[in-house]
C-alpha positions in Angstrom: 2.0 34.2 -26.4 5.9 34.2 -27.0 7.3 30.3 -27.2 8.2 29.2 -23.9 11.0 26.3 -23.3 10.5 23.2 -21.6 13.9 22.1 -20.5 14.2 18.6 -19.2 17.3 16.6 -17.6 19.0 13.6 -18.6 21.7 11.4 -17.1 22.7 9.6 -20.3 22.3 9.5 -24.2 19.3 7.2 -23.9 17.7 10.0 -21.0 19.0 12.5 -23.4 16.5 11.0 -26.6 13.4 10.5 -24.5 13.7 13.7 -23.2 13.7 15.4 -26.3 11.6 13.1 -28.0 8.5 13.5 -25.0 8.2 16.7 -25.7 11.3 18.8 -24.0 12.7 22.0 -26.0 15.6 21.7 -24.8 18.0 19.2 -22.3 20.4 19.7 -19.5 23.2 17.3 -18.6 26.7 17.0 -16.9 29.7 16.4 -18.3 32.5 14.0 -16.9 34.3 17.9 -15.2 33.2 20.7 -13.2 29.7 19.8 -12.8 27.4 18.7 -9.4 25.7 15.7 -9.7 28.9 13.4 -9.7 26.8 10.5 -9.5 24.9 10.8 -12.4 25.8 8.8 -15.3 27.8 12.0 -16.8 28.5 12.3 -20.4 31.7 11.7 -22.6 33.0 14.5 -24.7 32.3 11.9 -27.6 28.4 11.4 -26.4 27.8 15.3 -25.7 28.8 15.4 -29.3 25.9 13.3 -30.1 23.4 13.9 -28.2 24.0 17.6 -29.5 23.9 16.0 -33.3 20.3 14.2 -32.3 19.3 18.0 -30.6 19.7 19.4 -33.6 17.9 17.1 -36.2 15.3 17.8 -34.0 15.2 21.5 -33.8 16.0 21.2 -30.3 18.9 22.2 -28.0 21.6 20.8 -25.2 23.3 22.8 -22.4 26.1 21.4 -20.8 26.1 21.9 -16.5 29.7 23.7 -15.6 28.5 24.5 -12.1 30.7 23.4 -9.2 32.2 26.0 -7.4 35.4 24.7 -8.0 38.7 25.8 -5.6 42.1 26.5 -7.2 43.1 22.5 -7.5 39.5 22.5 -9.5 40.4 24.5 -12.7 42.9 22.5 -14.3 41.7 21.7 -17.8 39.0 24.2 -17.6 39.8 25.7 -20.8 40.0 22.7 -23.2 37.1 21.6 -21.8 35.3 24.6 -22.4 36.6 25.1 -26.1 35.8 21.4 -26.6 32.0 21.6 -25.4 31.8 24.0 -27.9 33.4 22.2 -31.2 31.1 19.5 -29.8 28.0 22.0 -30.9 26.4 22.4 -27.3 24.3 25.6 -27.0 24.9 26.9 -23.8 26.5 26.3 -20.3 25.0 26.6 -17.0 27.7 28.2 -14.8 28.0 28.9 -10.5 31.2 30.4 -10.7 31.7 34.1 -11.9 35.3 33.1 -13.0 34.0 30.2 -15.1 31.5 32.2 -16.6 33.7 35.0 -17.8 36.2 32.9 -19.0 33.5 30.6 -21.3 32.7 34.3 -22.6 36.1 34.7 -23.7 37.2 31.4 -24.9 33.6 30.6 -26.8 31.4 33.6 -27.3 29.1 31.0 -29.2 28.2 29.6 -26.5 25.2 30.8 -24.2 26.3 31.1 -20.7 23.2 30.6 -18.2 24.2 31.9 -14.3 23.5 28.6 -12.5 20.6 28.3 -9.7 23.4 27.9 -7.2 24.1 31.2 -7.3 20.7 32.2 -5.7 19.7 35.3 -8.1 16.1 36.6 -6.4 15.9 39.9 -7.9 16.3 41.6 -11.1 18.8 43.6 -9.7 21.1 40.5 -9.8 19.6 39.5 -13.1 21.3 43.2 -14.1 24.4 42.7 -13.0 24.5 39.5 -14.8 23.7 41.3 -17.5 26.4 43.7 -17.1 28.7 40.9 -17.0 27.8 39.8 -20.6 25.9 36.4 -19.6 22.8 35.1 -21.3 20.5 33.9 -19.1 19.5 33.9 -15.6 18.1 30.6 -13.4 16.5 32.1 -10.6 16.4 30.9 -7.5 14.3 28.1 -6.3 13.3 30.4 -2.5 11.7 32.8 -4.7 8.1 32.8 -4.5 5.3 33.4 -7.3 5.3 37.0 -7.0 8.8 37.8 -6.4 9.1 35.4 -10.3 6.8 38.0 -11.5 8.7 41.0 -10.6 11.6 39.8 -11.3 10.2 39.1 -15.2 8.5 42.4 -15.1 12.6 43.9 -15.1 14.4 41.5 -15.8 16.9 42.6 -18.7 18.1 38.9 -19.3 15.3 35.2 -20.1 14.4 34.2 -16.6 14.5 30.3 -16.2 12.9 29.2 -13.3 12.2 25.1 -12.1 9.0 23.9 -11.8 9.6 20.0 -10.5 11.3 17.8 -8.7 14.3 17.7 -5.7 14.2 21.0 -3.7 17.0 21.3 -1.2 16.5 22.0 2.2 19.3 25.0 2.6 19.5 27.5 -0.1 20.1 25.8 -3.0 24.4 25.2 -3.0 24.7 26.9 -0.3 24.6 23.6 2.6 27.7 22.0 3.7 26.6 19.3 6.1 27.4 17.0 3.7 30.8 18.3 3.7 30.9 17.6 7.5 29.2 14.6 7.9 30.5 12.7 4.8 33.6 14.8 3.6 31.4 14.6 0.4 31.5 18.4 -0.8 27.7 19.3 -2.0 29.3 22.4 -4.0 31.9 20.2 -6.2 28.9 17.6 -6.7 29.3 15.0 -3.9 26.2 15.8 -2.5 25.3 12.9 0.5 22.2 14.2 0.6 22.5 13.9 4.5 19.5 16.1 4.9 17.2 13.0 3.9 18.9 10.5 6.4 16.9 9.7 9.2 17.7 11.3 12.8 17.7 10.0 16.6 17.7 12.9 18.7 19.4 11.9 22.1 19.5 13.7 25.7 23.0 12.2 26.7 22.8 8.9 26.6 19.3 8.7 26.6 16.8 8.7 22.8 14.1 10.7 24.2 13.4 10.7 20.2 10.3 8.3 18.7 12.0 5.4 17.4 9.6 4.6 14.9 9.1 8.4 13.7 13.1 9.4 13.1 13.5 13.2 12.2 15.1 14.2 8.4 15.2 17.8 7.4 13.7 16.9 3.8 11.3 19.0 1.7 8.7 17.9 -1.0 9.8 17.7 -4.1 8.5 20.4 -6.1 5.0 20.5 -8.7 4.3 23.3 -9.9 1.2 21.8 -12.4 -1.4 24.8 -11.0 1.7 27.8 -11.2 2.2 27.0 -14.5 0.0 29.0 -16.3 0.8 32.1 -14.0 4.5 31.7 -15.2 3.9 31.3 -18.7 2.6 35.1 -18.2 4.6 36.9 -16.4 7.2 36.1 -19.3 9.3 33.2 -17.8 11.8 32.2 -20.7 12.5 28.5 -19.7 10.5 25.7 -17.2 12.8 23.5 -16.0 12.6 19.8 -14.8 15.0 18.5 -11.8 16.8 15.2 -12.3 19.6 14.2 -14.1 19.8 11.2 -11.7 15.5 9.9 -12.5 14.9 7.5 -14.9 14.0 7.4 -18.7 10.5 6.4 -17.1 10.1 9.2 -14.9 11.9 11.6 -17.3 9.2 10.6 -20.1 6.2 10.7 -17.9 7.0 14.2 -16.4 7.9 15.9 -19.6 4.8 14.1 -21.8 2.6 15.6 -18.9 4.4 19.3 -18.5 4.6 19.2 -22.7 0.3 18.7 -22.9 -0.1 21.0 -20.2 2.1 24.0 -21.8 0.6 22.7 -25.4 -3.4 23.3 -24.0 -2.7 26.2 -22.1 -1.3 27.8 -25.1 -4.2 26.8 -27.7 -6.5 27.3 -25.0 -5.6 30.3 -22.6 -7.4 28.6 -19.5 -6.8 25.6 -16.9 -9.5 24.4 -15.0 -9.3 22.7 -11.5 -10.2 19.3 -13.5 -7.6 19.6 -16.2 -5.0 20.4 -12.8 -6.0 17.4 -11.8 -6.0 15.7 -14.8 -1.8 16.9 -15.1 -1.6 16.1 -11.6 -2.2 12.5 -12.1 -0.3 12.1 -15.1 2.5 13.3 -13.3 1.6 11.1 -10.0 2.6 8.4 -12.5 6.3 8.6 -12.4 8.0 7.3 -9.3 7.8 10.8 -7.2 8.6 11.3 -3.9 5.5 13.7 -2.2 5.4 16.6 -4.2 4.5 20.3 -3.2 4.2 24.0 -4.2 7.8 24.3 -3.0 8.3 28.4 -2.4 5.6 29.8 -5.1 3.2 30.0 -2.2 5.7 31.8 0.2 7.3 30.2 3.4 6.9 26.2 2.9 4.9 24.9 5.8 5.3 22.0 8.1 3.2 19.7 5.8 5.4 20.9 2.8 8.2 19.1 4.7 8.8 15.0 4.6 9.3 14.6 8.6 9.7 10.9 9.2 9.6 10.1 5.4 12.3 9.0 3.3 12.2 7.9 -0.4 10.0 8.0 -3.8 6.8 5.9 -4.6 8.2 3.0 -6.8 5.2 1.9 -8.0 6.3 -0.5 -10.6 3.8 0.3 -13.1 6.1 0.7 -16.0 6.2 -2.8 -17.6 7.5 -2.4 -21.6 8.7 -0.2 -23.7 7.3 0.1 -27.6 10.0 -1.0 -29.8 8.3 -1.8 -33.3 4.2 -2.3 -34.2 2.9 -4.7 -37.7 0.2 -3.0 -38.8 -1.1 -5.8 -41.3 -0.7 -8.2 -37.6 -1.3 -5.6 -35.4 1.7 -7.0 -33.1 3.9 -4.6 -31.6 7.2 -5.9 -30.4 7.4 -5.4 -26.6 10.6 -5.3 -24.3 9.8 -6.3 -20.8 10.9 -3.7 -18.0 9.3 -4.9 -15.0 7.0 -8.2 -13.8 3.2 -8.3 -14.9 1.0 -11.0 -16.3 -1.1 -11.4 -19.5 -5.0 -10.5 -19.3 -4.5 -7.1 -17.6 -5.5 -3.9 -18.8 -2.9 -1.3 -19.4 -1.8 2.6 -20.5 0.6 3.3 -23.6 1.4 7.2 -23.8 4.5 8.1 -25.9 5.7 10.8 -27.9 2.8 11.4 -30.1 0.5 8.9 -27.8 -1.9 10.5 -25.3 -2.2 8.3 -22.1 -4.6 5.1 -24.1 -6.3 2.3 -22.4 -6.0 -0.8 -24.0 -6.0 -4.8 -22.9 -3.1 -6.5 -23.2 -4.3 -10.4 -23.8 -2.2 -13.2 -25.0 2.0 -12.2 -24.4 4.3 -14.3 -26.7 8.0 -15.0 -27.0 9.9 -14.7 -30.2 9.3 -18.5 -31.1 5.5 -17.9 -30.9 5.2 -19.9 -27.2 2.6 -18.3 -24.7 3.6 -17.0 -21.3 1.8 -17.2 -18.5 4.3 -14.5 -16.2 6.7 -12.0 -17.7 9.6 -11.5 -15.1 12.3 -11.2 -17.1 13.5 -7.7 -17.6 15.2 -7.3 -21.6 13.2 -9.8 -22.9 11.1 -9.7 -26.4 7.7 -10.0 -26.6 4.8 -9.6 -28.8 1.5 -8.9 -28.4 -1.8 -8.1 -30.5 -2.8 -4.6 -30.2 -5.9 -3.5 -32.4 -4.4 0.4 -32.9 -1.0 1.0 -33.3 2.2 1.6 -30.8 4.8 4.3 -31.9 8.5 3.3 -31.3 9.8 4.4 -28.2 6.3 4.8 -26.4 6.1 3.2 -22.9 3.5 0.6 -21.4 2.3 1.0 -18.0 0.1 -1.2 -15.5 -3.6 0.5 -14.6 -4.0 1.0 -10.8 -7.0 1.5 -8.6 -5.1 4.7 -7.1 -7.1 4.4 -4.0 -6.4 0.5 -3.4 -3.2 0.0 -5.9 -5.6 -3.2 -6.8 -4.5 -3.8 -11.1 -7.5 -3.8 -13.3 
């Protein structure tokens, strides 16, 4: 089975290093020009640079988002921006426009240009003529079903890169402008108001004839693709991409440590079981998700694939340190507190090279050696006797009673 990339978002350097270091092949962020997602934390030219350094000494890779559809007050600067994105070592750009892409083609022909989902590519003829044009890679679609993926891999003439979590959008991807006209926030040039998830009265005159306490949105479940995965792997997908530039280095690290197993098993082992989906499925659940779905793969999303009446992800708190440093000859790991728990719990490490482990997390002390009874302090530095040892950068979450959210 040929390698296949995991490619994961980030919003900032720190996003950027878990990312890679969780398992992605590969990273996708925005610049500070010409890409969506405006209100992202976007990088400088000086931290692309770096995080592309960091990609490297990992044997990994960083494209670079270029994919407004920009109108003719958008292009100024396009050039030195492009030319610069490539000094800075970047492997490819993901591109709406065909203007933009052509002229990255001239400018940088070391650079990888990838024709953006935005531009809603659902067949291999478009992946041809894409071809035609010289670019690299295609990202289909994210209305195309399972089967219509597969025959688009079975001729496609370019690597297909298709997304298997997070926000689906409830128009054709880039292609809504009721942002535009409710907000005078243009979704295309990345000012997205995501006015789709706001909550709707729906009146007859003067008269709400609509259930106040059920208000309408036109929303869809995010995407989770954990049972397609397998399927894509096979019908010669190139790239399985993550949504979320705008997600935390929480969520970024949960989803890409569970998507990275998954791709690693199915791989050694050719099979996937209903109890390892579920297995993936829970791993995943971890992260602060909104409801989650099968998106298109199915065919036609149906109404319970919709969030009608629901607004929001599942903040579940249950991230509560991140790993920065273990003793072996104390067994202490340094600890910095990310959210509010109390010693005497049990709780889950998983990090880069850590499965999810149980262990109990007993007596929690500051610096000075003093015993705390709460930690509620975000930043702060802690220590606490663990009999096995934590990797840097692995994170520490509180174990729930799924069916009760009661803490162990």
């Amino acid at each position: 089975m040929d390698t296949i990339e995991l490619l994961a978002p980030a919003g900032d350097l720190k996003r950027l290093k878990i990312a890679l270091l969780y398992g992605a092949d590969a990273v996708y962020i925005g610049g500070q020009q010409f890409s969506l997602r405006s209100r992202a934390s976007n990088f400088s030219l000086e931290d692309i640079r770096e995080g592309a350094a960091f990609a490297r000494e990992h044997g990994k890779k960083v494209h670079v988002t270029v994919n407004m559809l920009p109108h003719e007050d958008d292009l100024g600067g396009l050039d030195d921006y492009v030319r610069a994105l490539a000094d800075a070592g970047v492997h490819a750009l993901i591109v709406a426009s065909p203007s933009i892409a052509r002229r990255v083609k001239e400018l940088a022909p070391s650079l990888e240009v990838h024709i953006s989902t935005q531009h809603s590519t659902t067949n291999a003829s478009a992946i041809r003529f894409w071809k035609e044009q010289g670019m690299d890679r295609v990202v289909l679609a994210r209305e195309c079903t399972l089967e219509e993926v597969r025959a688009s891999c079975a001729n496609a003439v370019l690597p297909v890169e298709v997304f298997i979590h997070g926000g689906m959008c409830i128009s054709y991807s880039g292609r809504c402008v009721l942002s535009n006209h409710m907000t005078n926030r243009d979704a295309n040039r990345g000012g997205c108001a995501q006015s789709c998830r706001w909550k709707y009265a729906l009146y007859e005159g003067e008269r709400e004839i609509s259930d106040p306490d059920m208000r309408f949105s036109m929303s869809s479940k995010d995407l989770q693709a954990v049972r397609f995965i397998p399927a894509l792997i096979e019908v010669g997908v190139s790239s399985l991409k993550i949504e979320g530039r705008m997600k935390s280095a929480y969520y970024i690290a949960t989803v890409v440590h569970a998507y990275r197993m998954l791709i690693d098993e199915y791989a050694q082992t050719r099979m996937l079981n209903e109890e390892r989906i579920a297995f993936y499925e829970e791993e995943i659940a971890k992260a602060e998700n909104r409801p989650t779905g099968p998106g298109f793969y199915l065919g036609m999303p149906k109404a319970k694939d919709q969030l009608y009446g629901v607004n929001g992800a599942g903040v579940t708190q249950e991230y509560i340190a991140d790993v920065l440093s273990y003793d072996e000859r104390s067994q202490t790991a340094l600890l910095q507190v990310r959210n509010h728990f109390h010693p005497h719990i049990d709780a889950e490490v998983f990090g880069p090279h850590t499965a999810s482990t149980r262990f109990r997390i007993e007596e929690v002390c500051d610096l000075e050696g003093h015993k705390l009874d709460v930690l509620n302090q975000p930043m702060q530095l802690v220590r606490v006797k663990c009999a096995f040892p934590l990797e840097p950068h692995a994170m520490i979450r509180k174990v729930y009673d799924r069916s009760s959210r009661h803490v162990y």
